[in-house]
Every structure is written in C-alpha cells, then in structure tokens.
VEXKOL-52517 format. One record per residue (C-alpha): residue in three letters; y, z, x. Coordinates in Angstrom, 1 decimal. Example, Ala and Ser with C-alpha at 12.3 -4.5 7.8 and 13.67 -1.06 7.14 Angstrom:
# VEXKOL-52517
<pt type="ALA" v="-4.5" w="7.8" u="12.3"/>
<pt type="SER" v="-1.1" w="7.1" u="13.7"/>
//
This chain:
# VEXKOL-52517
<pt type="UNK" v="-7.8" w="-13.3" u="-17.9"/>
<pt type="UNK" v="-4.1" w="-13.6" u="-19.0"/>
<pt type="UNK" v="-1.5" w="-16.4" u="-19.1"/>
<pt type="UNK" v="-0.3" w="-15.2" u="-16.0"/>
<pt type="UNK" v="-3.2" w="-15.7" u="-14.3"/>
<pt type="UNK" v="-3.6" w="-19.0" u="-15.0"/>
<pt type="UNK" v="-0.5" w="-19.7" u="-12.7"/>
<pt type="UNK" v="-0.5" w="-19.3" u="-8.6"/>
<pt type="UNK" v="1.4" w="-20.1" u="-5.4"/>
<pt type="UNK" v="-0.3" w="-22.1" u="-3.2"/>
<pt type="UNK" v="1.5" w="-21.0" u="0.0"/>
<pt type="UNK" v="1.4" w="-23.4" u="3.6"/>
<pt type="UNK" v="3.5" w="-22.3" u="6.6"/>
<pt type="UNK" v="4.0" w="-24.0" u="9.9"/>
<pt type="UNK" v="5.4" w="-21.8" u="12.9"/>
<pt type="UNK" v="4.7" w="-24.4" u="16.1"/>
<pt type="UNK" v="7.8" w="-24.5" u="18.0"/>
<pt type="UNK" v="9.2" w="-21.5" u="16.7"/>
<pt type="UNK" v="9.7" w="-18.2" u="17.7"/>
<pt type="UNK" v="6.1" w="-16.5" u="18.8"/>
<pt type="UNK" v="7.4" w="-13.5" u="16.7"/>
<pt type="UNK" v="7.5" w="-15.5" u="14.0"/>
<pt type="UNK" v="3.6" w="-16.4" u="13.0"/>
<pt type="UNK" v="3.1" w="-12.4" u="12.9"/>
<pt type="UNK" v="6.1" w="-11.6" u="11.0"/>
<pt type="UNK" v="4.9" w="-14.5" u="8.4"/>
<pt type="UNK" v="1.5" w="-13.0" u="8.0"/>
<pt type="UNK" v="2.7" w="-9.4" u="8.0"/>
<pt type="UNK" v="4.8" w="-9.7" u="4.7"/>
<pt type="UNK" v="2.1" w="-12.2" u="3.0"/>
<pt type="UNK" v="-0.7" w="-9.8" u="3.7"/>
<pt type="UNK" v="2.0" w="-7.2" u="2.6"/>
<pt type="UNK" v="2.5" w="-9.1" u="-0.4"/>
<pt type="UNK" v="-1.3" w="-9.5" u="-0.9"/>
<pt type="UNK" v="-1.9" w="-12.9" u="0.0"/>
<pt type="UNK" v="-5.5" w="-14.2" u="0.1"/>
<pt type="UNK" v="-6.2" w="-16.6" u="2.9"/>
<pt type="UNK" v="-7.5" w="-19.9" u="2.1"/>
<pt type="UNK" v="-7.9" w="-20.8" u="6.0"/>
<pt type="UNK" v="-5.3" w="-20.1" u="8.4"/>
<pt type="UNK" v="-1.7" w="-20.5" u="7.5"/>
<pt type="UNK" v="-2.7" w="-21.5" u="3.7"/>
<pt type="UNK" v="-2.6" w="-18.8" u="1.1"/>
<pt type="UNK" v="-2.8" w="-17.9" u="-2.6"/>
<pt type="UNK" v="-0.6" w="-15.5" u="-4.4"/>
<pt type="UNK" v="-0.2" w="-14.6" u="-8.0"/>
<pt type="UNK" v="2.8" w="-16.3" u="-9.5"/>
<pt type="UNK" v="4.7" w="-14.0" u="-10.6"/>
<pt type="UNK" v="8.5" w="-12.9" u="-10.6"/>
<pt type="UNK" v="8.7" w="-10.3" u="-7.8"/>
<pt type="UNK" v="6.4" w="-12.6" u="-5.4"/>
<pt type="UNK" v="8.1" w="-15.5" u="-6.1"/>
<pt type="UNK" v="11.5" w="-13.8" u="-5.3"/>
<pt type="UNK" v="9.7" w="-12.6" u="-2.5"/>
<pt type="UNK" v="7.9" w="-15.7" u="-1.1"/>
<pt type="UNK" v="11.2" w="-17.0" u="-1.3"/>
<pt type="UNK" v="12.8" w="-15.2" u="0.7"/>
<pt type="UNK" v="10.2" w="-15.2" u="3.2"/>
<pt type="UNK" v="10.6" w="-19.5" u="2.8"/>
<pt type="UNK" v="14.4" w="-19.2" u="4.2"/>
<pt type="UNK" v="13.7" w="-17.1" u="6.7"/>
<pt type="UNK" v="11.1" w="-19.0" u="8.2"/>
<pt type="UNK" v="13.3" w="-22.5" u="8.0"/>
<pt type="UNK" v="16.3" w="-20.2" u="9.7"/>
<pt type="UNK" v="13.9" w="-19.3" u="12.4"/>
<pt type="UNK" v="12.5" w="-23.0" u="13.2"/>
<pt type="UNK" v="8.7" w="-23.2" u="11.0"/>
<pt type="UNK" v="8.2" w="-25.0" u="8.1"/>
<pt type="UNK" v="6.9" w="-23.3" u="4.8"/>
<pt type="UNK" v="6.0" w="-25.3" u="1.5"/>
<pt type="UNK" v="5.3" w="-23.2" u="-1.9"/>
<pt type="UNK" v="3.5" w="-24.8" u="-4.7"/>
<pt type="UNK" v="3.2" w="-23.2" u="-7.9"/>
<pt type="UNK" v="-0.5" w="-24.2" u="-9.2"/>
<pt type="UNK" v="-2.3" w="-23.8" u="-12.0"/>
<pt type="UNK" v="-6.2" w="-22.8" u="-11.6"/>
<pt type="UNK" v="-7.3" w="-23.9" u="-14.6"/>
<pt type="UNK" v="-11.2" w="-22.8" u="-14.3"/>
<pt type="UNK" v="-11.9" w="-19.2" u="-15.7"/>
<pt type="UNK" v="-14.9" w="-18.8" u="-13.0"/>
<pt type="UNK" v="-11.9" w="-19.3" u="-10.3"/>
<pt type="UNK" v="-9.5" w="-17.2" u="-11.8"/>
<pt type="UNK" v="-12.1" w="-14.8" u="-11.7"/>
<pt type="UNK" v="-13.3" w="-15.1" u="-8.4"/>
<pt type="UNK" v="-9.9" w="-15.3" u="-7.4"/>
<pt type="UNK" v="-8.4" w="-12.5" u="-8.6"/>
<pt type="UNK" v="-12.3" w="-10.7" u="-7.7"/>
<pt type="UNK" v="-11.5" w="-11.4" u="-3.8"/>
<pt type="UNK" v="-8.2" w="-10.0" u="-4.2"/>
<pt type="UNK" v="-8.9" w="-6.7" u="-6.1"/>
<pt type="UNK" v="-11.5" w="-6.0" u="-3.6"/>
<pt type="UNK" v="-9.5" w="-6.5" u="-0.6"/>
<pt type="UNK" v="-7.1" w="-4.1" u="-2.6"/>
<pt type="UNK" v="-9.8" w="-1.4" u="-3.3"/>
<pt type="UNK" v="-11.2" w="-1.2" u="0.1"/>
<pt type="UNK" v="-7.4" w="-0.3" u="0.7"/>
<pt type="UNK" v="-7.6" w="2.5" u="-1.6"/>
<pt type="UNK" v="-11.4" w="3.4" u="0.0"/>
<pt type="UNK" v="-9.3" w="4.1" u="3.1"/>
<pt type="UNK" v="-6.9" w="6.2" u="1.0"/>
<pt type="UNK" v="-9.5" w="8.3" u="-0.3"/>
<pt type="UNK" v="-11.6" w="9.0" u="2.8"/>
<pt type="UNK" v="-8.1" w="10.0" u="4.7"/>
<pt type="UNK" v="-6.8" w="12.3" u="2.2"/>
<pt type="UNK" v="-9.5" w="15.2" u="2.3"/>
<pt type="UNK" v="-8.0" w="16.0" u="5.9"/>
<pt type="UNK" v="-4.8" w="16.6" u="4.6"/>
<pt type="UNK" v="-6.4" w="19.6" u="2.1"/>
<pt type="UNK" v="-8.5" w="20.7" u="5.3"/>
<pt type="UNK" v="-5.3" w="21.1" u="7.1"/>
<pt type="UNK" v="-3.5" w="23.1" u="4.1"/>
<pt type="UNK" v="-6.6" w="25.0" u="3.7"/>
<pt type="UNK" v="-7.1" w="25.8" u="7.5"/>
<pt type="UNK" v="-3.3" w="26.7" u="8.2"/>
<pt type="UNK" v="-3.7" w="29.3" u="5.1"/>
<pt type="UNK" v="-6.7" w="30.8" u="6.4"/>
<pt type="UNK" v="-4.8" w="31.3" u="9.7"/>
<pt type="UNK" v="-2.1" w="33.2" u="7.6"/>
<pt type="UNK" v="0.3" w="30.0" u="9.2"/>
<pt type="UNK" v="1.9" w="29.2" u="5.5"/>
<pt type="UNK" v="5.5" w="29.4" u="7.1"/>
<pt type="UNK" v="8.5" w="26.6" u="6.6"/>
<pt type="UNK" v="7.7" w="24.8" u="9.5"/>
<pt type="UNK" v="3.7" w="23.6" u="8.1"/>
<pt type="UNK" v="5.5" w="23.4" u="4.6"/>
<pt type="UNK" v="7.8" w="20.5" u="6.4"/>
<pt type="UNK" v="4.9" w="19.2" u="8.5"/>
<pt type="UNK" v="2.5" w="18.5" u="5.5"/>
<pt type="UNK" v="5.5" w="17.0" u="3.5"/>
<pt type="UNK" v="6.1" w="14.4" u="6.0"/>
<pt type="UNK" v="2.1" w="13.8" u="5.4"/>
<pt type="UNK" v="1.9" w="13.7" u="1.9"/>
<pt type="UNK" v="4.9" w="11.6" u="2.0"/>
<pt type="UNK" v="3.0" w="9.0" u="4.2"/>
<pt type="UNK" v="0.5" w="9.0" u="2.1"/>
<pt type="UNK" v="2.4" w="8.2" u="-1.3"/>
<pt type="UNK" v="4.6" w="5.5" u="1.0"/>
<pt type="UNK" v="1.1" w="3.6" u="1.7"/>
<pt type="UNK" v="-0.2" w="3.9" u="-1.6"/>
<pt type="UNK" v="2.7" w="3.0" u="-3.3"/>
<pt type="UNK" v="2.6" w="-0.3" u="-0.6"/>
<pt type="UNK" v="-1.4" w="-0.7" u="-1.6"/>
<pt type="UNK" v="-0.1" w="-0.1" u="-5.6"/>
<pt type="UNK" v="2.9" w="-3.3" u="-5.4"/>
<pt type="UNK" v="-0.3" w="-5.7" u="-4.3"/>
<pt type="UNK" v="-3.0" w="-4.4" u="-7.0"/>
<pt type="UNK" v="-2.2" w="-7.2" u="-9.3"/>
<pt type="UNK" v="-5.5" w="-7.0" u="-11.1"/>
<pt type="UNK" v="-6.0" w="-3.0" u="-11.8"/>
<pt type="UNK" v="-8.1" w="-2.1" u="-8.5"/>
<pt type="UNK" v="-11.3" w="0.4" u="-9.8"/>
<pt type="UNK" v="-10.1" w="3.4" u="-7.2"/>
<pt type="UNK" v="-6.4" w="2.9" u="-7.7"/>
<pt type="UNK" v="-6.7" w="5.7" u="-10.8"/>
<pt type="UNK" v="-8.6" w="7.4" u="-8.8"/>
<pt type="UNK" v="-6.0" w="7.8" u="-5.6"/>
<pt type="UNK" v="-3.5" w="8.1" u="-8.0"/>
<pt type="UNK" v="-5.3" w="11.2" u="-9.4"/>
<pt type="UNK" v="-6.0" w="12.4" u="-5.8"/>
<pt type="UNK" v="-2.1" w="12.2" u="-4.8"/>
<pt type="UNK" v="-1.3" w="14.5" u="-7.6"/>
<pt type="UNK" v="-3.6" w="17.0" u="-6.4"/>
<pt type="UNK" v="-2.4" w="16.9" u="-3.1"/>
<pt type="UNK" v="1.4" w="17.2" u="-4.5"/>
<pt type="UNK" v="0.0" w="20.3" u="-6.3"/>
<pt type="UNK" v="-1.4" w="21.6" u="-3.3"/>
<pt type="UNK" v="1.3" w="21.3" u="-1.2"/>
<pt type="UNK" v="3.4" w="23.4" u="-4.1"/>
<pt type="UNK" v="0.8" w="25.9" u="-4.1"/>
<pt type="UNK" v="0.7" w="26.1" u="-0.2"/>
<pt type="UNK" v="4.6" w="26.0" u="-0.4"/>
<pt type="UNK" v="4.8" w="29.1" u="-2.9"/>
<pt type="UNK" v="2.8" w="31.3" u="-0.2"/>
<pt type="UNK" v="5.2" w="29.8" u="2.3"/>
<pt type="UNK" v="8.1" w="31.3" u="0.7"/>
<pt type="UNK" v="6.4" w="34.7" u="-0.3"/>
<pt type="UNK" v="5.3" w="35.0" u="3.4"/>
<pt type="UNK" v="8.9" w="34.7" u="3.9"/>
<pt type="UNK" v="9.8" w="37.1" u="1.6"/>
<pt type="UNK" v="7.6" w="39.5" u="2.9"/>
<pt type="UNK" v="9.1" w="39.6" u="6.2"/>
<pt type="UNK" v="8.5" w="36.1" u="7.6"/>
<pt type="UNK" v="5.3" w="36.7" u="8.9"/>
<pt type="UNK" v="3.7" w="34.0" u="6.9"/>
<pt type="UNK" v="0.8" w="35.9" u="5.6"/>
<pt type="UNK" v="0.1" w="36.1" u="2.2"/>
<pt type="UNK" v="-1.4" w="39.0" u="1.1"/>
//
C-alpha cells in the first residue's frame, strides 16, 4: 500500500437534538463520499485532500444545523488493516459497478429494439441521451469513491464507451431516417 494509505479520518457525528433531516443528510454525503461504517455514526475515510475538504464541509454544516461531528486524522499503522481496510471498501465500490454492469445491457436492448421497429427518429435519439447520460452521472459518482482501483471499474468504463458508440451509431440512422423523408427507417 502507499504513503497515503497509511493515513485515515476517523469520522464521529452526533445529530440528537437536531434536525431529523439531518442524520440522513449526514450519512447520504459520507456514504456518497465512500465512508465505511465502523458502527453507527463512526466512520473511516481515506485521508486525502478532496475528502478532507469535503468532510469539512460536511463538519460546518452539521454544527450550523445543531449535531456535533469530530474528525480525527489517524494513522493505521498495520499493513493487514490497511489491507482489509481498503479490501472492504473496494468491494463495497465494485458491487456498485456490478450494478452498473447488469443495468447497462437494457440500454443496448432498447437501442437495438427501437431500430428493429424502424423508430431511429430525434425523439429516441434524445430519450437514450438522457439515459446514457444517467448512466455516466452514476458512474462517474461510483468513480470519485474508488479510492483503491475497484476490479470492474475498467470494465464499466469500457462498457460506457460502447454504449456512447452505440448511441452515435443509432444517432447516424436517426438523421438519415430524417433525411430520407423523416420516416425514421433506415434502409
């Protein structure tokens, strides 16, 4: 493992007798940042610049709002730790990308299906955008918490790109469609 490793935030927040929303709005943007639960309300996070800047923020908010939070930075000095550590967290990361990868082939089905149907017109084009553009939004969420170089991540990655080519390829028939009288078909 590198230096950085070594180094965590050891992160404790206390919401009684604040806002209810609060709680949920703490463990929202931990889990967002890729926090891995010790027991409730105590978590570790890599320390690193952008989660520190983060967890920071995250700290002032919750003191505006009535909880408590504490951030410690730690070192784990025990290799089999780190490892297990940063083992929990990749996993919890690649099950993420598992996800990814068994919701993506409906996205091809659909492209596939609406050609077959001769329904390659502006209107899908814009649909399966909006789709593929989901897609890349949660990846690129799942991608800001893989702090250890999850196995599937290359693999989604790879999988993205074909559906971006896709969607170019089921785009071009779009627009010949259109030139062809707007019909959609492609002959």
């Amino acid at each position: 493992m590198s230096e950085v490793d070594v180094r965590w935030l050891l992160v404790s927040v206390t919401t009684a007798g604040a806002a209810p929303s609060l709680r949920m709005q703490v463990w929202r943007k931990l889990k967002g940042l890729g926090a891995l639960y010790l027991q409730q309300s105590v978590c570790l996070l890599p320390d690193r610049p952008a989660v520190v800047g983060a967890v920071s923020e995250l700290g002032e908010r919750v003191r505006a709002d009535g909880g408590r939070m504490r951030v410690m930075h730690i070192e784990v000095a025990d290799d089999g730790e780190r490892s297990e550590l940063a083992a929990e967290m990749t996993a919890a990361v690649d099950r993420e990308y598992a996800e990814v990868l068994e919701r993506l082939p409906s996205f091809f089905a659909e492209l596939e299906m609406e050609s077959a149907r001769g329904r390659a017109v502006f209107a899908e084009v814009e649909e399966s955008e909006a789709d593929l553009e989901r897609f890349r939004s949660w990846v690129a969420k799942i991608d800001s918490r893989d702090y250890f170089g999850a196995p599937r991540g290359e693999q989604v990655r790879a999988e993205l790109a074909r559906a971006g080519d896709a969607l170019a390829t089921f785009e071009t028939a779009a627009l010949a469609g259109e030139d062809t009288g707007g019909t959609g078909t492609v002959s």
